[in-house]
N, C-alpha and C positions, 0 to 999 in steps of 0.2 A: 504494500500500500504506500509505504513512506518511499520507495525508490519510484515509485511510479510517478510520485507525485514531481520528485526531482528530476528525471526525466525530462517532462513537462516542462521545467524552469529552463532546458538548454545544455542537461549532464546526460553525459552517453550514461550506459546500461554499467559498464566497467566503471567509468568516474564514481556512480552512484555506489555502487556496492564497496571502492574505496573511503569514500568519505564516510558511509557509513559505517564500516569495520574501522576507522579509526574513531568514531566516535563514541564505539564499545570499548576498543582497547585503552583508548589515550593517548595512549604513547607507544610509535613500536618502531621497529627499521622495516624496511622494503621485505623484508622476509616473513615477518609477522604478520604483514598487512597481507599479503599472498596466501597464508595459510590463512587469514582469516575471512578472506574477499571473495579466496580462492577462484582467482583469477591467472593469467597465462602470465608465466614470470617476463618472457618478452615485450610483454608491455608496461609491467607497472612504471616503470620511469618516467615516461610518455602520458602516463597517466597522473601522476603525481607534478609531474612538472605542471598539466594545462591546471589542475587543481590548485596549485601554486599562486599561477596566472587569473584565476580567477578569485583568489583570494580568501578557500575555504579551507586551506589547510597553512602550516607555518613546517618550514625544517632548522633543526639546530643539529649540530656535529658535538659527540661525544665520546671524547678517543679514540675520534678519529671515524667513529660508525656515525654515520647519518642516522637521526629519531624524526619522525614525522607526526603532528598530533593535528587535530581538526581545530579552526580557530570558533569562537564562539560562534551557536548555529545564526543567531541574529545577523551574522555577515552577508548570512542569504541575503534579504535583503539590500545590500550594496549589491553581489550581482546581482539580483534581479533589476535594480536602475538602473545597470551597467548595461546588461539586455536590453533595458525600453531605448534606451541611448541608441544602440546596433539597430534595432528595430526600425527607430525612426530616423539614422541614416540611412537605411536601404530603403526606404519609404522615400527619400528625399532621392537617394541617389536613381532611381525608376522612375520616377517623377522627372529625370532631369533629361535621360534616356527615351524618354516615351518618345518627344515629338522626333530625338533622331529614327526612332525604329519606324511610327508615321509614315516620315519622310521617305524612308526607306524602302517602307512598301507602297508608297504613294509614286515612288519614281520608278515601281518594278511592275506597276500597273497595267503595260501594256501586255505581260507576262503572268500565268495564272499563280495566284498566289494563294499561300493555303496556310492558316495557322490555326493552330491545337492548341490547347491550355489542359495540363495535367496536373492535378492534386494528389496529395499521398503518396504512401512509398507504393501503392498499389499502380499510380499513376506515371510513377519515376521508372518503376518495369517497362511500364506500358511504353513510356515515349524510348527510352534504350531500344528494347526489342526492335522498333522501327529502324534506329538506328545501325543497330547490330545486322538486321535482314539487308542491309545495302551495302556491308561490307565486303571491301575485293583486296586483292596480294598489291602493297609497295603504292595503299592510296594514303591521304595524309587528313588524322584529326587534329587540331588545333584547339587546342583549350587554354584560358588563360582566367587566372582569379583562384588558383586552388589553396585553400588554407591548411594549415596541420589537421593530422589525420582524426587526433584527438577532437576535431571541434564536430563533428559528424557523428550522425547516431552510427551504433554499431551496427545495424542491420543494413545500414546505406554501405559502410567500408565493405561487410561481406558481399556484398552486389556486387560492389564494384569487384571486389578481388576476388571470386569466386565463378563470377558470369559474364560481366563485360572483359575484365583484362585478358581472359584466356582465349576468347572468343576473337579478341583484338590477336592475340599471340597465333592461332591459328589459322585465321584468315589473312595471317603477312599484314597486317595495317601498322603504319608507321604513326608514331604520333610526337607532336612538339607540345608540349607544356608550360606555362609561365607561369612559377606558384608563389604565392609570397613568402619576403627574406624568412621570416619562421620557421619552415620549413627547411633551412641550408641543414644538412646534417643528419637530420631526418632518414629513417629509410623506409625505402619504396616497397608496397605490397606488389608491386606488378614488377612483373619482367622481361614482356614484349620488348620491343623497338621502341628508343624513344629518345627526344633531346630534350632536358630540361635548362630552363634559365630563372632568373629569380627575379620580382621586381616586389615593391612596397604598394601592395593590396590591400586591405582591408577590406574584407565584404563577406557580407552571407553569399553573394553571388558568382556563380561560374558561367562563363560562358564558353560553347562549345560547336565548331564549325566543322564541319564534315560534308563533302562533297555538294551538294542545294541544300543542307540542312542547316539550321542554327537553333541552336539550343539553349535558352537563358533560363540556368535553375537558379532558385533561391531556397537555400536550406534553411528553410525557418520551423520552428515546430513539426509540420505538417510542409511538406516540399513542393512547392510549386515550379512547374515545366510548363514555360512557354516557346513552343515550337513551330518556327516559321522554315516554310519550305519553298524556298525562291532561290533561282540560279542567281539574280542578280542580287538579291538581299543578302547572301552568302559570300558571293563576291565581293562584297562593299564588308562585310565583318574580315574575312580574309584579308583586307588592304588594312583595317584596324588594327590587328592581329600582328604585322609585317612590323606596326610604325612601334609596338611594345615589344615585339622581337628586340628587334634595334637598340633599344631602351633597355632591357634587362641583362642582368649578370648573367655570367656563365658559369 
């Protein structure tokens, strides 16, 4: 009930069941919280660091062992304003976006244009699949906006690294990524074909360009896929894509 609830607020499945295991223990190292989370020891780090970052937990080093304890539960609260905050720039930042995507399909007009809007992770299958049925050997997705993996529900990473990226590793698709700096260091669940660069992102949002497709998710609670299918609307994301190429770290 209480992790479900957390969840809800913006904690993966893992996050939740850390915070909460330290908040029975008190105080424990990365090994304790494992037994008691029992969670994949390959990620607690990753977990404890976004939990870190989010401010609901503190670490102190004591000869030399790292102790991790939960800070008081009312911090919720500052993330959850921290959220409304994330919220309502991605509310402002789609707001700013709109009349270019408009415009975009307003000048693709003479061209049949077709766009989908999916909800849920039910919906996030749904618009992939489409994606994945058009896959061929040595063609190129282009994605840019990816945060740490940490910041995604767990059932979304398994998607991904369980059905899209093998699927991508099979069908020979190549792909270029621009994920933000957070991510330097990090490692990759996938391991298809792929060039990544780094640039300073911030957003629930991804955008995702593949052959007349373009795909703008917003990972919010509940993940919303808006799916526009125009040769020239793609092309025009694809010259976008080019100009933050150029712009990002290697």
């Amino acid at each position: 009930m209480i992790d479900l609830k957390l969840k809800k607020l913006g904690l993966t499945d893992y996050e939740s069941k850390t915070y909460l295991a330290l908040l029975d223990i008190g105080e424990g190292t990365s090994g304790d919280i494992i037994k008691k989370a029992d969670i994949h020891t390959g990620k607690i780090y990753e977990i404890l660091e976004s939990l870190k970052n989010k401010g609901l937990i503190s670490e102190i080093t004591r000869n030399n062992i790292k102790q991790y304890s939960a800070t008081e539960p009312k911090r919720i609260f500052d993330y959850l304003e921290v959220k409304k905050k994330e919220l309502e720039k991605t509310e402002r930042d789609i707001s700013a976006i709109m009349p270019l995507l408009l415009e975009k399909v307003k000048s693709a007009s003479k061209k049949p244009v077709k766009i989908e809007i999916y909800t849920g992770f039910e919906g996030l299958k749904t618009a992939f699949s489409k994606e994945m049925s058009k896959y061929s050997k040595n063609t190129e997705v282009l994605i840019f906006g990816i945060q740490p993996k940490a910041n995604y529900d767990k059932k979304i990473t398994d998607f991904f690294a369980y059905t899209v990226y093998p699927e991508r590793k099979r069908k020979g698709v190549l792909t270029k990524k621009i994920k933000d700096i957070s991510t330097i260091g990090v490692k990759s669940s996938s391991s298809y074909p792929k060039q990544v660069r780094y640039l300073e992102y911030k957003s629930l949002t991804i955008v995702e360009v593949y052959k007349e497709m373009v795909m703008i998710e917003l990972y919010l609670e509940n993940p919303i896929i808006l799916l526009v299918e125009s040769e020239e609307v793609a092309k025009s994301f694809k010259k976008q894509f080019e100009i933050f190429w150029e712009m990002a770290k290697k």
